[in-house]
Rosetta silent file (secondary structure, phi, psi, omega in degrees, C-alpha in Angstrom):
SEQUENCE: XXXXXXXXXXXXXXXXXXXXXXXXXXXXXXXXXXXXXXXXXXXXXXXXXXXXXXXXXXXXXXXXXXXXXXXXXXXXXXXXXXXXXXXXXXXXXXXXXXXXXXXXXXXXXXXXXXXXXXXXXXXXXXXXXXXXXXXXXXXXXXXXXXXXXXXXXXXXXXXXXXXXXXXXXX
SCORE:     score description
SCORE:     0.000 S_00000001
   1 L     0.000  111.316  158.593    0.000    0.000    0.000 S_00000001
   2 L   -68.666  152.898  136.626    1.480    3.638   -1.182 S_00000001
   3 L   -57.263  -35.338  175.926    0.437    6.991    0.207 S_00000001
   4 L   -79.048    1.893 -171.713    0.612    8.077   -3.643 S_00000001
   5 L   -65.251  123.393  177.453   -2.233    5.605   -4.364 S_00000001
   6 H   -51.149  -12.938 -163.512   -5.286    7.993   -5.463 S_00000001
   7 H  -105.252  -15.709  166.784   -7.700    5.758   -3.249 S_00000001
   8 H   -56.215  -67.982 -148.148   -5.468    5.962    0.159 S_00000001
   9 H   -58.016  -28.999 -174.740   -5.134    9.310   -0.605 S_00000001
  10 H   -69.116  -70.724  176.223   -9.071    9.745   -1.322 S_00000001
  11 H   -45.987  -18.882 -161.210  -10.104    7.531    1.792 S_00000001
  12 H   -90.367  -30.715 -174.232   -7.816    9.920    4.145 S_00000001
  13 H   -73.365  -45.408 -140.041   -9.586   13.169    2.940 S_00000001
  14 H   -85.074   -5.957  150.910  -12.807   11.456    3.193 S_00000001
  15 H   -21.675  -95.100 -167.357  -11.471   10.343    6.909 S_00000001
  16 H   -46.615  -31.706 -170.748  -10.172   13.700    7.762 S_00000001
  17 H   -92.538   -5.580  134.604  -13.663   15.451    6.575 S_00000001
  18 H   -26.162  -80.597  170.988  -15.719   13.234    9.023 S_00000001
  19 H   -56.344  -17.763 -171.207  -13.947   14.031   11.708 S_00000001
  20 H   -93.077  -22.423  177.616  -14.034   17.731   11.229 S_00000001
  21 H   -62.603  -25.425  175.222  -18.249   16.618   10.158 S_00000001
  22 H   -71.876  -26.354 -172.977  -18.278   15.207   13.689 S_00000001
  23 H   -85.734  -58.229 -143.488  -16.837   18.166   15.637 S_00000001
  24 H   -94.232   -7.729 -169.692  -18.842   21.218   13.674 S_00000001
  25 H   -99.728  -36.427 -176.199  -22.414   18.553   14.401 S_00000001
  26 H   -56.237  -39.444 -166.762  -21.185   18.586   18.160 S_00000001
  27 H   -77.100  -32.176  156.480  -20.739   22.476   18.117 S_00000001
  28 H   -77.410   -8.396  159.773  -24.453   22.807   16.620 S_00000001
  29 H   -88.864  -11.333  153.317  -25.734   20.700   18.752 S_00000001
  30 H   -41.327  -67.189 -158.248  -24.486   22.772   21.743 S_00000001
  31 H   -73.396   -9.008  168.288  -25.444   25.736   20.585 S_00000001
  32 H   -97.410  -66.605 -152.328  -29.486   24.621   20.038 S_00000001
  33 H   -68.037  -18.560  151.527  -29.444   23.470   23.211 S_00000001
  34 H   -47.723  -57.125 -167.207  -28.804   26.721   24.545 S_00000001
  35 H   -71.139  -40.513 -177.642  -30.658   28.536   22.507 S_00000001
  36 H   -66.237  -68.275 -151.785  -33.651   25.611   23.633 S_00000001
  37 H   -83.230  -35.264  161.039  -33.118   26.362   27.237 S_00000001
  38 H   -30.314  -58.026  175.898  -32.816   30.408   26.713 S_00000001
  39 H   -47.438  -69.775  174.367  -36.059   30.180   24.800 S_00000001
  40 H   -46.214  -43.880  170.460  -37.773   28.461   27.612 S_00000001
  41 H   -52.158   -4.117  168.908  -36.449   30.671   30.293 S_00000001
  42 H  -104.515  -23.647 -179.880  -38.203   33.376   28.334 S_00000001
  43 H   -72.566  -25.259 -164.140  -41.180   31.638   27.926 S_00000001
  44 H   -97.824  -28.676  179.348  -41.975   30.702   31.302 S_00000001
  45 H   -67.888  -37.898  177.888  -41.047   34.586   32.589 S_00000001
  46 H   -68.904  -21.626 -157.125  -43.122   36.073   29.878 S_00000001
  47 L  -131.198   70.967  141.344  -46.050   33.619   30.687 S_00000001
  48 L   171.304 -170.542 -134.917  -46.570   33.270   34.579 S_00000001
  49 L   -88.280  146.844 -179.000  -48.060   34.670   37.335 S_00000001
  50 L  -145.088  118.258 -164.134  -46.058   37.394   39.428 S_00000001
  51 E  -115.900  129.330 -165.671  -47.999   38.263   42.194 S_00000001
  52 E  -138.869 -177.328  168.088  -47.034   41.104   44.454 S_00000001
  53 L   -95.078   95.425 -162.526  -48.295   43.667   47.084 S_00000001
  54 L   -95.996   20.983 -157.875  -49.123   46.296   45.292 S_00000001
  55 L  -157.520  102.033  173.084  -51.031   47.950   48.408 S_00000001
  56 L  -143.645   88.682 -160.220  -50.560   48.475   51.796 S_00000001
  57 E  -103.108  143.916  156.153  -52.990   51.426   53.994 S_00000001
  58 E  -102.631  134.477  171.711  -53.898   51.560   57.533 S_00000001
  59 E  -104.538  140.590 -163.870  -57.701   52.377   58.133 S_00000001
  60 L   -84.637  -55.721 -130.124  -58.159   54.193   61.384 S_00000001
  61 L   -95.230  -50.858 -176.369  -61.686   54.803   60.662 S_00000001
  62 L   -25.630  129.049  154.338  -62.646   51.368   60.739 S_00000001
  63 L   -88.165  166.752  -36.991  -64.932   49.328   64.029 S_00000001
  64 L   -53.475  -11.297  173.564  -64.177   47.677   66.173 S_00000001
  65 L  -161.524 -157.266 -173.550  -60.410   49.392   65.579 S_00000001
  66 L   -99.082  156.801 -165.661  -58.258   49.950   63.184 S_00000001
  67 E  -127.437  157.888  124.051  -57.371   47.141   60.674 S_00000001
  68 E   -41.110  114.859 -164.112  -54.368   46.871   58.244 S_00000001
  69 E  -120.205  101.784  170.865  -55.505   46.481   54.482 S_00000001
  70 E  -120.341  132.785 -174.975  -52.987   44.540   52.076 S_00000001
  71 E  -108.774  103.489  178.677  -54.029   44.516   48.587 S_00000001
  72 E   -92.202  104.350 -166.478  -52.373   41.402   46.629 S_00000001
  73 E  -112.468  158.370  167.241  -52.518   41.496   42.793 S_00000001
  74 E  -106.361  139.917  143.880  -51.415   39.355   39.960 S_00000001
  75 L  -102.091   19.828  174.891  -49.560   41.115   37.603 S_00000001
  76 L  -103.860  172.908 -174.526  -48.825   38.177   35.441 S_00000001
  77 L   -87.381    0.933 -163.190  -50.618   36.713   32.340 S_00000001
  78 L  -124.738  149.673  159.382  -51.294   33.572   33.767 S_00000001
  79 L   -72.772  158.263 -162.189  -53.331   32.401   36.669 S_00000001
  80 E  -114.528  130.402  167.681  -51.865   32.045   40.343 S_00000001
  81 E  -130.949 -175.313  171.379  -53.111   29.475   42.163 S_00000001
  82 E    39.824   21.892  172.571  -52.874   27.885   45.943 S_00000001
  83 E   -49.497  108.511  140.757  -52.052   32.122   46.356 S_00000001
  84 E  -151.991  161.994 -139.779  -51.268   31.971   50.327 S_00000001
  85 E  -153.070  119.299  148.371  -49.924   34.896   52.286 S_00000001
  86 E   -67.741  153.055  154.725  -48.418   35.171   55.989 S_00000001
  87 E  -157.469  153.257 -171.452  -48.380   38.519   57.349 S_00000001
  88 L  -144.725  156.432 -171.063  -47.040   39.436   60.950 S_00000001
  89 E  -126.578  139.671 -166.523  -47.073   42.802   62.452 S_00000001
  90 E  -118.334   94.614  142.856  -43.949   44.081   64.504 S_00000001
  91 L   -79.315 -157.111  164.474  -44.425   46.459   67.121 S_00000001
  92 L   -94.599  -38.023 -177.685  -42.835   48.008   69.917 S_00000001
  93 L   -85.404    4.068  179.661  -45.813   46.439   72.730 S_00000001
  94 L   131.513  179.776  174.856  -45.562   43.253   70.356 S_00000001
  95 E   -94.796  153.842  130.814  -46.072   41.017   67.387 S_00000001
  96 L  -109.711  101.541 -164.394  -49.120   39.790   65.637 S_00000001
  97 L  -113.940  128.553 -154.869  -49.586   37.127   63.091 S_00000001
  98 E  -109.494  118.236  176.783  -52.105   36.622   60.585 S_00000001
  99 E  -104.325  157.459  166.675  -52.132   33.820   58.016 S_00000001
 100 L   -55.492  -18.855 -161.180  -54.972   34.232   55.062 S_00000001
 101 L    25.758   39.135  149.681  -56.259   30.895   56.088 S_00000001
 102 L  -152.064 -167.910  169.883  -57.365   29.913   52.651 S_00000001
 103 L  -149.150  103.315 -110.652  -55.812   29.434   49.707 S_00000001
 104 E   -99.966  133.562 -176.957  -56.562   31.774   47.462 S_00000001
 105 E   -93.679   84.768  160.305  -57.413   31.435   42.750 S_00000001
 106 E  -115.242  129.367 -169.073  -56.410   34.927   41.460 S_00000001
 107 L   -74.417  167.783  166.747  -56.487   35.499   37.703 S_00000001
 108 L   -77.713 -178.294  163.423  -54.622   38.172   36.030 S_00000001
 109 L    77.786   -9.121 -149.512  -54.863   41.448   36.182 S_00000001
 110 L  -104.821  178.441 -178.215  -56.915   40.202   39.429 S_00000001
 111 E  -172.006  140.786 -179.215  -56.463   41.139   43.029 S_00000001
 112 E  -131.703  162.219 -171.217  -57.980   40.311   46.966 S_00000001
 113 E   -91.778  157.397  163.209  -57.808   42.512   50.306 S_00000001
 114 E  -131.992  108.197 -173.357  -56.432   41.216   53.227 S_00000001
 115 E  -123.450  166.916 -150.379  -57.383   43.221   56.354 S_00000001
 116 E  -158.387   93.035  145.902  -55.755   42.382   59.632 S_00000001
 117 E   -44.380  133.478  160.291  -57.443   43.861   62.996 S_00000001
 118 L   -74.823  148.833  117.965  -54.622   45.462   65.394 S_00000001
 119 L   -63.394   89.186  178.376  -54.776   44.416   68.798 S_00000001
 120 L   -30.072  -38.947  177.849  -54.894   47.578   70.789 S_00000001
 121 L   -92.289    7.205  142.907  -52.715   45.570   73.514 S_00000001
 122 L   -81.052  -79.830  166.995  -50.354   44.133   71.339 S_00000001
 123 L   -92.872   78.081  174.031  -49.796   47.017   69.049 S_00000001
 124 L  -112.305  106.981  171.071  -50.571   50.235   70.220 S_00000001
 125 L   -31.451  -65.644  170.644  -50.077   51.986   67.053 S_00000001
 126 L     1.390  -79.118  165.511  -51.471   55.314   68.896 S_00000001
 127 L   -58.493  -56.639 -170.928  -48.771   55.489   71.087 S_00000001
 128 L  -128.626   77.852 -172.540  -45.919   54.403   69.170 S_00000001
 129 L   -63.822   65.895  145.019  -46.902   54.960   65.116 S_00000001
 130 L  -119.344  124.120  162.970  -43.645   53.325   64.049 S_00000001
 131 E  -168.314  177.076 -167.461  -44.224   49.792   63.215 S_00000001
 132 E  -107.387  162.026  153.652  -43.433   46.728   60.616 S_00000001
 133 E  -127.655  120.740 -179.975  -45.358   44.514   58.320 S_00000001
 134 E  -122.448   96.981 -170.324  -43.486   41.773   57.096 S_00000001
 135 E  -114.206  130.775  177.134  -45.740   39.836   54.543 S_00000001
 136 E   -85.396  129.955  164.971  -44.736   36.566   53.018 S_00000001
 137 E  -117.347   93.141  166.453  -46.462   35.211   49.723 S_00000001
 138 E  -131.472  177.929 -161.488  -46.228   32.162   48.149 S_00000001
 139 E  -158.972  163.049  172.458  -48.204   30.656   45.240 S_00000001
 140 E  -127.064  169.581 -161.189  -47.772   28.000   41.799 S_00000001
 141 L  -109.185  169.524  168.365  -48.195   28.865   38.323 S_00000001
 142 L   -29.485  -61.042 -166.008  -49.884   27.071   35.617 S_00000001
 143 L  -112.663 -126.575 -164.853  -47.402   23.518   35.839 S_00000001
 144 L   -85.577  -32.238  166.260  -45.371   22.972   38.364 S_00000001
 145 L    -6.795  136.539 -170.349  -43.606   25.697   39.341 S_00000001
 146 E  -148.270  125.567 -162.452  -43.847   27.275   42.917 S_00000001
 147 E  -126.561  134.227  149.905  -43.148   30.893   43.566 S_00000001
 148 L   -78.001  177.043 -161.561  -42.408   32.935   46.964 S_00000001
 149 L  -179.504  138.565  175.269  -42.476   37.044   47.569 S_00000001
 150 E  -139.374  152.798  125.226  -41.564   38.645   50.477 S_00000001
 151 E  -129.499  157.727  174.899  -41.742   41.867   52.239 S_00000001
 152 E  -127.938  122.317 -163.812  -41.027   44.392   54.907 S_00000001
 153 E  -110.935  105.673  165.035  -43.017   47.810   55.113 S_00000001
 154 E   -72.650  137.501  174.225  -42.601   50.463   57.614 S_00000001
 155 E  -100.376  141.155 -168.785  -45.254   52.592   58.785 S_00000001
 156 L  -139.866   23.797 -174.500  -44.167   55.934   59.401 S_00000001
 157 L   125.328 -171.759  170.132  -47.197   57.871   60.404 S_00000001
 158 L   -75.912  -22.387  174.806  -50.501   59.363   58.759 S_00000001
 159 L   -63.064  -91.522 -155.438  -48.216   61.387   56.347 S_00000001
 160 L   -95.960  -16.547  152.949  -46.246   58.906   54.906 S_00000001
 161 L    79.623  177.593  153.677  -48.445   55.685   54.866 S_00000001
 162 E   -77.777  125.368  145.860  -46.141   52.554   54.364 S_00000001
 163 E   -22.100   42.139  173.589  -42.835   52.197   53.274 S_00000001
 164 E   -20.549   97.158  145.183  -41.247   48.999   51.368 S_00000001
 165 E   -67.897  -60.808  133.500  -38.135   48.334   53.561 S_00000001
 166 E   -89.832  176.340  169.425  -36.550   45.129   52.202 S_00000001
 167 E   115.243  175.038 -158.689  -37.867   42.423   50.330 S_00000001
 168 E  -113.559  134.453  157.076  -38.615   40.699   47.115 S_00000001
 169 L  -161.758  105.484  152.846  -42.346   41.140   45.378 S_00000001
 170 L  -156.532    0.000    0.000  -42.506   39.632   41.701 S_00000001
């Protein structure tokens, strides 16, 4: 067997261009699956539910006292389901904690109250208007997915309403 034989020389190209057909099918098949999971990661942000506080007032005015009003909306395109929400009030004379105790179907665009009686002896707001809300959210999406939210709001008087101190809400 020669190396000048045209059919050595023929099999060796046809070899050599294999191997480079094996390398450039590896490097496209990288690069769709990236491009596959980038695509999903846009799909599932554009299309599910992001549910926030978008509300949070003290009523005064209210009997038997004054209650705490948090207004919870979907802003996503998809529905939120199994939507349930801690919320615990921080004071200087103490804490109080309120779960929704249901578990709540909100659609977009959609949105439910939460109101939370103070406890004059536990919080008295009166006396000492500086106080926290720290409300917790979590909820699933269309498949499986399961989403949290968190926040902490200072009240800072009649003036100034509440405050977003830390926290997460998308």
């Amino acid at each position: 067997m020669s190396w000048c034989n045209p059919s050595v020389i023929l099999t060796a190209v046809i070899a050599g261009c294999t191997i480079v057909y094996v390398f450039l099918t590896a490097f496209i098949w990288r690069a769709t699956l990236q491009n596959t999971k980038a695509t999903r990661e846009i799909i599932q942000s554009a299309y599910r539910p992001y549910v926030n506080v978008s509300k949070v007032e003290l009523d005064r005015i209210r009997l038997p006292g004054p209650e705490v009003i948090v207004t919870v909306r979907n802003k996503g395109t998809v529905p939120a389901r199994r939507i349930s929400s801690t919320i615990e009030l921080r004071a200087a004379g103490g804490n109080q904690t309120v779960s929704s105790g249901k578990e709540v179907f909100l659609g977009p665009d959609s949105e439910f109250h939460i109101s939370i009686g103070l406890n004059a002896a536990t919080l008295p707001i009166n006396s000492a208007p500086g106080f926290q809300i720290v409300i917790n959210v979590s909820y699933d999406g269309a498949g499986k997915d399961h989403y949290t939210a968190s926040g902490t709001y200072d009240y800072k008087g009649t003036s100034h309403g509440f405050s977003m101190s830390e926290g997460r809400m998308d």
